[in-house]
C-alpha positions in Angstrom: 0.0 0.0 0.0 1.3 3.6 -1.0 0.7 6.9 1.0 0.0 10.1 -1.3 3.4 10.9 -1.3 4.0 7.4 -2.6 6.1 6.2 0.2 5.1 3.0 1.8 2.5 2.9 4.7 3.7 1.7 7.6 1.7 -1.1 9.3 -0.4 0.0 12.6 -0.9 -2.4 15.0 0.7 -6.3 15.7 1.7 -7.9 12.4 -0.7 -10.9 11.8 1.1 -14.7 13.2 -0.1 -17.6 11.9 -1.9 -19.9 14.4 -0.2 -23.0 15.4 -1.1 -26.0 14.1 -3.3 -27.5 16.9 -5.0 -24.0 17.7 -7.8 -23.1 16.5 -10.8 -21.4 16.7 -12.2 -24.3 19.7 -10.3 -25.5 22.3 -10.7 -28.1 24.5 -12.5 -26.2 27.0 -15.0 -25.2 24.3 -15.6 -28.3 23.2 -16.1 -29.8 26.8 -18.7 -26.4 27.5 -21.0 -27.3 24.5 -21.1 -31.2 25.4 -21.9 -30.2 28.6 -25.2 -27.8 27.3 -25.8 -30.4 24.8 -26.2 -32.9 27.8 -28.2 -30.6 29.8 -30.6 -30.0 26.8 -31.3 -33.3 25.8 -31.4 -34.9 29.4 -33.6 -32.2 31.4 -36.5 -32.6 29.2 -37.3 -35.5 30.1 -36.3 -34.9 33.8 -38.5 -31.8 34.3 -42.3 -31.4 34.8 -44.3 -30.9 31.8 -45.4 -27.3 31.1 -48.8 -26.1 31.9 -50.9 -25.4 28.8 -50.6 -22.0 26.9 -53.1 -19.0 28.4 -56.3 -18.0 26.4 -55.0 -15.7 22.9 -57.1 -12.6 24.4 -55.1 -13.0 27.6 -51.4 -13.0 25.2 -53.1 -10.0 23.4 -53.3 -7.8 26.5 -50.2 -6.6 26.7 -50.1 -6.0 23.0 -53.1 -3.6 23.2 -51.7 -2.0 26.2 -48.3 -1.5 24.4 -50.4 0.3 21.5 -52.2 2.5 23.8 -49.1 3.5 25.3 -47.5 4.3 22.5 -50.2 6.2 20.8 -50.5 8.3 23.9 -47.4 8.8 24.1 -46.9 10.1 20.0 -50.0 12.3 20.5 -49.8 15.5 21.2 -51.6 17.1 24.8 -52.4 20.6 22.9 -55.6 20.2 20.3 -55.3 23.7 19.1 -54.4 24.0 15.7 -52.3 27.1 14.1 -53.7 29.2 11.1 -51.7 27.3 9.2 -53.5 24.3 10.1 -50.0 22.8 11.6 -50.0 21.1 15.1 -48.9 23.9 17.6 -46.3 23.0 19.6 -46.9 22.7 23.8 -43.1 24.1 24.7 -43.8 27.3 23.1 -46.4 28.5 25.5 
C-alpha cells in the first residue's frame, strides 16, 4: 500500500502470526462447555415437569393492546389547538 506521497505505509498495530497447528478457533475447553449444554438440553427434558398449557390468545393480546395505547398516547400531542396554518402547535412554546 502507498501513502500520497507514494512512500510506503507503515503497518499500525501487531503484524498478523499464523496460528499453530493444533489452535484453533475451539479449544478443549470449548468443546467440553458445548457437550456439557448439549447434555443438559437433551437430558432435562425429560427430567423436568411438563409445562402447563398455553393462556387463552385474548389474555397474550393484552399486553399488545396496552403497548399500542401507550404508545399512541405517548406520540399524541396534549395541545388540540391548531395554528392558522392548520400545523399542530407545539406545547413548549407556551
Amino acid at each position: 500500500m502507498r501513502g500520497a506521497k507514494g512512500g510506503k505505509l507503515q503497518a499500525q498495530g501487531r503484524e498478523a502470526r499464523p496460528a499453530a497447528p493444533g489452535q484453533g478457533y475451539f479449544t478443549a475447553g470449548l468443546a467440553a462447555l458445548f457437550l456439557c449444554l448439549t447434555a443438559l438440553l437433551v437430558f432435562l427434558p425429560l427430567v423436568l415437569p411438563p409445562l402447563p398449557p398455553p393462556p387463552l390468545l385474548l389474555l397474550l393480546l393484552l399486553p399488545v393492546g396496552l403497548m399500542a395505547v401507550l404508545l399512541t398516547l405517548a406520540l399524541v400531542t396534549s395541545d388540540g389547538r391548531r395554528g392558522a396554518t392548520g400545523a399542530i402547535a407545539s406545547s413548549c412554546l407556551y
